[in-house]
N, C-alpha and C positions, 0 to 999 in steps of 0.2 A: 495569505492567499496568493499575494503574487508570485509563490516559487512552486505554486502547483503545476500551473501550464510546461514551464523547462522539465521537471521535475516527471511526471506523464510524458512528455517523449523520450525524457532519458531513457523509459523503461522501456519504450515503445524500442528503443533503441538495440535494448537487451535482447528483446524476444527477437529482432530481426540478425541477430545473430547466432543465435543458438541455431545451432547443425537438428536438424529434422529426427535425429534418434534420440535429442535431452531432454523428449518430454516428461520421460518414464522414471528419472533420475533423479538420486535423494537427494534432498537440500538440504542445507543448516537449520531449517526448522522442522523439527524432530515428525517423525511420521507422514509428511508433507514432502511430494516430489515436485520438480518442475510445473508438470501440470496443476499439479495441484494448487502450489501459490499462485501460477498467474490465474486458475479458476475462483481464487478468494478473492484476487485484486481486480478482475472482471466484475464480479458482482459487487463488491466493495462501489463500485466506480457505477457500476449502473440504479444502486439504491440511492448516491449523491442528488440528482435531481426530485425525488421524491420526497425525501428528509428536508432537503429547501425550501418545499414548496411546504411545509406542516403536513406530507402524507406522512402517516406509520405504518406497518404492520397490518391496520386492520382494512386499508385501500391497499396495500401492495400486496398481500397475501404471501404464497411462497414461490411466486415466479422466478424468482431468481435463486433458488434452491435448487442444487444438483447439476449437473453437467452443461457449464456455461459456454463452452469454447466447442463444442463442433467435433468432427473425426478427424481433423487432420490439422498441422501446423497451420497452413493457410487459413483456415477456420478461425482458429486460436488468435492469430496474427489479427484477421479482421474483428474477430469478436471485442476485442481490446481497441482497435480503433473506434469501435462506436463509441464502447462502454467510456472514454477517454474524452470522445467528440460530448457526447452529452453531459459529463459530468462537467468538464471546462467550461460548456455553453451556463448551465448552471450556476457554475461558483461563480461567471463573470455577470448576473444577475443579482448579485447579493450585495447590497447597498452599506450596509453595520454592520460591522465584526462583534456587533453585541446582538443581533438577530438572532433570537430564540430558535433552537431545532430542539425538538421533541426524539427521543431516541427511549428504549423497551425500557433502560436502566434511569432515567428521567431527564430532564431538560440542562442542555448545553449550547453554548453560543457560536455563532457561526464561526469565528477565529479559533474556538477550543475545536472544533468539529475539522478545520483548517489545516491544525497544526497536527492531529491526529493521523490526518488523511497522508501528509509531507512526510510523514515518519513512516505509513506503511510503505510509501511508495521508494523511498528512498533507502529503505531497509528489504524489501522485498525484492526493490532489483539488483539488488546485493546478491539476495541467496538464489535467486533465478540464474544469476550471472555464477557465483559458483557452483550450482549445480548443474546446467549447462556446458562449463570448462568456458567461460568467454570472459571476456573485459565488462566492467562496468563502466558507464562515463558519472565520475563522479561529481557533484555537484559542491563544490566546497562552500555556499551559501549555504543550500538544503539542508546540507549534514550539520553544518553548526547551530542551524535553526531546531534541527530534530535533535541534535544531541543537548542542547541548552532545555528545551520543552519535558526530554525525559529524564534527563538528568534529578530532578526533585519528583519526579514520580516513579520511580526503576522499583522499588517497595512493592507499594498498591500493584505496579502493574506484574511484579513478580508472584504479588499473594492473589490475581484474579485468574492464573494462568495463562497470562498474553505472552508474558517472554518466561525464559529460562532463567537463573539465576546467571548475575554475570559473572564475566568472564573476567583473563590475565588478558590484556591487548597484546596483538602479536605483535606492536609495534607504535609509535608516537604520532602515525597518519590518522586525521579526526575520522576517517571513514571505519580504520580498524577499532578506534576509542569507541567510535555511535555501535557496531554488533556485537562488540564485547561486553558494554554497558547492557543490553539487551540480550545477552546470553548466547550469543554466536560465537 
């Protein structure tokens, strides 16, 4: 949990770089544009305090379904500061890494929920940043955290359809090792 907060403005970081025409623009995650990942990791980040507290599904409803970020970059920009603001306000309320969340597919602990979240965020601002055309700042904690985490799960999470099957690394940098393992 502690490499969420750097981890959230890296990405914070990303979007304040992308040029105002990337929103439209394919990313390494297949069928998914710019907009599109940062509108998954918006709502990702704004179900975080719900999920903390034991809400599910049946108290959040589908507010957070469908078009999270607004008509314009600036929209986008701030939608992600909330969503970012509260999720952080959240995780820094969470006392045990063994703290039960309840999620649709069944009960996981606040650290698996942790290390889940460090991995969208740190692989998302990945394909944001190359679908964009901009720099990533990478976090060489984050990435070794997320790539140790998926590393004995890359399987499961290729047979649920989360990732692609992986890849050949362009290269021996952990950040090309963690999108390759993950089908980028």
């Amino acid at each position: 949990m502690d490499l969420l907060p750097e981890s959230a403005r890296a990405f914070a970081v990303v979007l304040e770089r992308l040029p105002d025409d990337a929103w439209g623009r394919p990313t390494p995650c297949s069928e998914w544009s710019v907009k599109d990942v940062v509108n998954h990791v918006v709502a990702e980040h704004e179900w975080v305090p719900h999920l903390l507290r034991g809400e599910g599904v049946e108290q959040v409803g589908d507010r957070y379904d469908g078009d999270r970020l607004g008509g314009s970059p600036a929209a986008a920009r701030r939608a992600w500061q909330m969503a970012m603001l509260g999720s952080l306000q959240a995780w820094a309320q969470v006392e045990e890494v063994d703290q039960p969340v309840a999620f649709s597919g069944g009960m996981q602990t606040a650290g698996e929920y942790a290390h889940q979240m460090l991995v969208d965020l740190t692989v998302h601002a990945w394909d944001v940043a190359q679908g964009g055309g901009v720099s990533v700042p990478v976090l060489p904690d984050a990435v070794g955290v997320a790539f140790a985490y998926e590393k004995p799960r890359v399987a499961q999470g290729e047979a649920a359809g989360l990732f692609a099957p992986p890849r050949r690394p362009r290269s021996d940098h952990p950040m090309d090792q963690l999108v390759a393992l993950l089908g980028r």
